[in-house]
C-alpha positions as CSV (number, residue, x, y, z in Angstrom):
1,X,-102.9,186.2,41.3
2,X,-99.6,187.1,43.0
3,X,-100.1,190.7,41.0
4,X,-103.6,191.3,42.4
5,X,-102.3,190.2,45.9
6,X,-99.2,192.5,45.5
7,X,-101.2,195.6,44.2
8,X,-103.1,195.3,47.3
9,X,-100.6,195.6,49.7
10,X,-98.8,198.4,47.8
11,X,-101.8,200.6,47.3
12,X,-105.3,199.3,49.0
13,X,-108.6,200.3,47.8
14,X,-109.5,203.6,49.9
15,X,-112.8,202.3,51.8
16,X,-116.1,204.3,51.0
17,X,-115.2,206.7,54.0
18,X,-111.6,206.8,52.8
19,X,-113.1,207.7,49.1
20,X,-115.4,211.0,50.2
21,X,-112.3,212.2,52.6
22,X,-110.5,212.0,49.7
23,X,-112.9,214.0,47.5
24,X,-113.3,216.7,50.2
25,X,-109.6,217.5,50.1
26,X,-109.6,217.8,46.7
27,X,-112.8,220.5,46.6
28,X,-111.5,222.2,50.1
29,X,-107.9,222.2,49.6
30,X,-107.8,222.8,45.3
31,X,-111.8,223.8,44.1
32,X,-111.7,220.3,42.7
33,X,-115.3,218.6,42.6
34,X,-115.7,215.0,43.0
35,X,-112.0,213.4,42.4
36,X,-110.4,210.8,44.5
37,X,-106.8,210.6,42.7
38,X,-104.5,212.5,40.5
39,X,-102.4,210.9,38.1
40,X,-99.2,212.2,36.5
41,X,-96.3,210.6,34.3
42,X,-93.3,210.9,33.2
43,X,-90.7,209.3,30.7
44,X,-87.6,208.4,32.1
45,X,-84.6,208.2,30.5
46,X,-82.2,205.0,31.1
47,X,-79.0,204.0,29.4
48,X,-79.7,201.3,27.0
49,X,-79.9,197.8,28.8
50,X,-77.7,195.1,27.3
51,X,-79.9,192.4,25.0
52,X,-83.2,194.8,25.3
53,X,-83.7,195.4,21.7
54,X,-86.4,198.2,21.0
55,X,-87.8,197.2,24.5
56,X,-87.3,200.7,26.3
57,X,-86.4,202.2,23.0
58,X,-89.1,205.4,22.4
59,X,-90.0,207.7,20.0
60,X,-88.1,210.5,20.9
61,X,-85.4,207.9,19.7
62,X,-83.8,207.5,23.4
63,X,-84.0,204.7,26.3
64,X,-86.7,205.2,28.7
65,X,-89.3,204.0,31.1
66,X,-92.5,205.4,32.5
67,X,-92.9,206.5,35.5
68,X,-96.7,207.1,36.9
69,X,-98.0,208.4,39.9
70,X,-101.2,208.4,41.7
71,X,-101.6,210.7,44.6
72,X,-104.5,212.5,47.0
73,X,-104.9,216.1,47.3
74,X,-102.2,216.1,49.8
């Protein structure tokens, strides 16, 4: 439960009000219809930490984590 309680502080569900603000951005500021949240990624790459293994090790054959965002229209 500390997770949950810790993913609430860092980012709170947006209220119902919060939610259609949101979506009103989206369409008045991009012509986006009915989306509350973008969400992008991308692979960092990281030296190799010591005693990982293939932990961080990835397909493209390098060390890397993910990084993921979730943003408003803002």
């Amino acid at each position: 439960m500390i997770v949950n309680t810790l993913m609430k502080e860092v980012m709170p569900e947006p209220s119902e009000e919060q939610s259609k603000a949101i979506a009103e951005d989206f369409w008045n500021i991009w012509n986006f219809p009915n989306c509350i949240g973008a969400v992008d990624g991308k692979r960092v790459n990281i030296e190799e930490p010591a005693n990982s293994a293939f932990v961080y090790f990835n397909y493209k054959k390098t060390f890397s984590v993910n990084l993921l965002a979730l943003v408003d229209a803002n």
